[in-house]
C-alpha positions as CSV (number, residue, x, y, z in Angstrom):
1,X,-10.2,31.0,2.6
2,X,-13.5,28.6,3.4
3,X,-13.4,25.2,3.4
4,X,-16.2,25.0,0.4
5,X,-13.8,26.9,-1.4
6,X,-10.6,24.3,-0.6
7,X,-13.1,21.5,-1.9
8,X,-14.3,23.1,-5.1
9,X,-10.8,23.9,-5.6
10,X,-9.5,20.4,-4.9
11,X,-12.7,18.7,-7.3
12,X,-11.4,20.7,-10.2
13,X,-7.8,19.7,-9.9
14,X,-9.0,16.1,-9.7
15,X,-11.2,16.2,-12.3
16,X,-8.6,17.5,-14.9
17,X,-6.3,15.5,-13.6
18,X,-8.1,12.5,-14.4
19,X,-8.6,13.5,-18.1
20,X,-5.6,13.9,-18.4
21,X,-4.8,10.4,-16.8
22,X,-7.9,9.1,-19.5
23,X,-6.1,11.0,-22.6
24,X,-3.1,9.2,-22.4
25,X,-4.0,5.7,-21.1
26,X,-6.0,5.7,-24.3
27,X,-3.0,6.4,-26.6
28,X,-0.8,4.1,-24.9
29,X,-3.3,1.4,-26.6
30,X,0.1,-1.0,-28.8
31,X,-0.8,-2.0,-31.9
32,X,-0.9,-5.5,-30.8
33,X,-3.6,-4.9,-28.5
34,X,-5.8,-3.0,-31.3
35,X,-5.3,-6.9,-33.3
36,X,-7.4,-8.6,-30.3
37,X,-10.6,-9.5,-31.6
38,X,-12.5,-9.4,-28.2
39,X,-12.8,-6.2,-25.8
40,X,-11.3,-5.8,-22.7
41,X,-14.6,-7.0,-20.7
42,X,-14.4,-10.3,-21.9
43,X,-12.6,-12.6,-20.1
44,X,-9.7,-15.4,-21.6
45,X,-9.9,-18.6,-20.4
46,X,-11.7,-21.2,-18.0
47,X,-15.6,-19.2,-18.8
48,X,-17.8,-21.8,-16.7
49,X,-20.5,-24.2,-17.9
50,X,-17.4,-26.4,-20.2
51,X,-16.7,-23.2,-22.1
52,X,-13.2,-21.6,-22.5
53,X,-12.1,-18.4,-25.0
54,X,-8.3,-18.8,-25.8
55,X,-7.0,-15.2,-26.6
56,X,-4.0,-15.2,-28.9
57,X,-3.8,-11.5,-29.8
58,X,-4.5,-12.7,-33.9
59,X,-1.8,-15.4,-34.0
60,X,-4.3,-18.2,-35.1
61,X,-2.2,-20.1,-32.5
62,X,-3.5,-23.5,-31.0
63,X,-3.0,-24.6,-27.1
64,X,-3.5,-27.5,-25.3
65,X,-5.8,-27.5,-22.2
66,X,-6.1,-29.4,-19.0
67,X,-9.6,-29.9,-18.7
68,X,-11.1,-31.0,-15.1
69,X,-14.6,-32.8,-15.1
70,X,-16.9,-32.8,-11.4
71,X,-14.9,-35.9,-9.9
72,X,-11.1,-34.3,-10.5
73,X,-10.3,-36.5,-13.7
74,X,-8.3,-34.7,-16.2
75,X,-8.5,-34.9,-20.0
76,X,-6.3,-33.1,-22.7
77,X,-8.2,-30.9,-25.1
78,X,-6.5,-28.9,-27.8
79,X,-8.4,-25.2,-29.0
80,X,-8.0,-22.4,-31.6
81,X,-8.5,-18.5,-30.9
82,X,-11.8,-17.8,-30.1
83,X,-14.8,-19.9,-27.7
84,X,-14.7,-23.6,-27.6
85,X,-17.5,-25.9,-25.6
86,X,-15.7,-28.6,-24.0
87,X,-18.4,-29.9,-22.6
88,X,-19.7,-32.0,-25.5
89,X,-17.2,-34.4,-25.4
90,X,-16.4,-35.1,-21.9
91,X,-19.0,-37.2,-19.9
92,X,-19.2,-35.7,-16.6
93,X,-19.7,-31.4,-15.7
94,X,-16.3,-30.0,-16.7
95,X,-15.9,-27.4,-13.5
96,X,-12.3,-26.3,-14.9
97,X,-9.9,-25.9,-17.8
98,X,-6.2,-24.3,-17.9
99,X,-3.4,-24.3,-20.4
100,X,-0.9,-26.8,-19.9
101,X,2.0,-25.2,-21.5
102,X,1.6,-27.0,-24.7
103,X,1.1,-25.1,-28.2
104,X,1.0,-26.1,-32.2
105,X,-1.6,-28.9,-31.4
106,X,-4.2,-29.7,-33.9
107,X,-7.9,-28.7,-32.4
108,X,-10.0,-31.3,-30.6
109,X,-10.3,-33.8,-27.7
110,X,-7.2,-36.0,-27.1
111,X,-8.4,-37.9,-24.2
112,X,-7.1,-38.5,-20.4
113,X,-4.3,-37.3,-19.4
């Protein structure tokens, strides 16, 4: 048997074997994850320039931030499901923003920490 054969041989196993890796990664999709209202290219969490999208799979739940401005001061900023600028309120560049464990706030800025 020739090598060109071996290869064409070996592409067509690996080409059916990867639809049949695509078929069922797409069925393994939980209904919970069909409730997310962004796509899975969109990233959750700290976005750059002050912004940050809290994912929370449809729960309409709140969390409270640590948010970081330019000279390492932290301030407390509650948000809601979807993208919230917290830049507006917070006078120096905000270069980062992470959840600090806290949930069931109301939404807005609650000052330093």
């Amino acid at each position: 048997m020739s090598n060109s054969k071996i290869f064409r041989g070996a592409g067509r196993i690996i080409s059916a074997a990867s639809a049949v890796i695509a078929m069922f990664g797409c069925v393994s999709v939980s209904a919970a994850d069909a409730a997310v209202p962004h796509t899975m290219a969109e990233h959750c969490g700290y976005l750059e320039w002050g912004q940050y999208r809290h994912c929370d799979g449809g729960t309409g739940s709140t969390v409270m931030l640590d948010v970081q401005d330019v000279w390492g001061n932290i301030y407390h900023y509650c948000v809601g499901p979807g993208v919230t600028d917290l830049q507006p309120v917070i006078r120096w560049r905000v270069t980062g923003a992470w959840w600090n464990g806290g949930v069931g706030c109301a939404p807005g800025y609650y000052g330093p920490a």
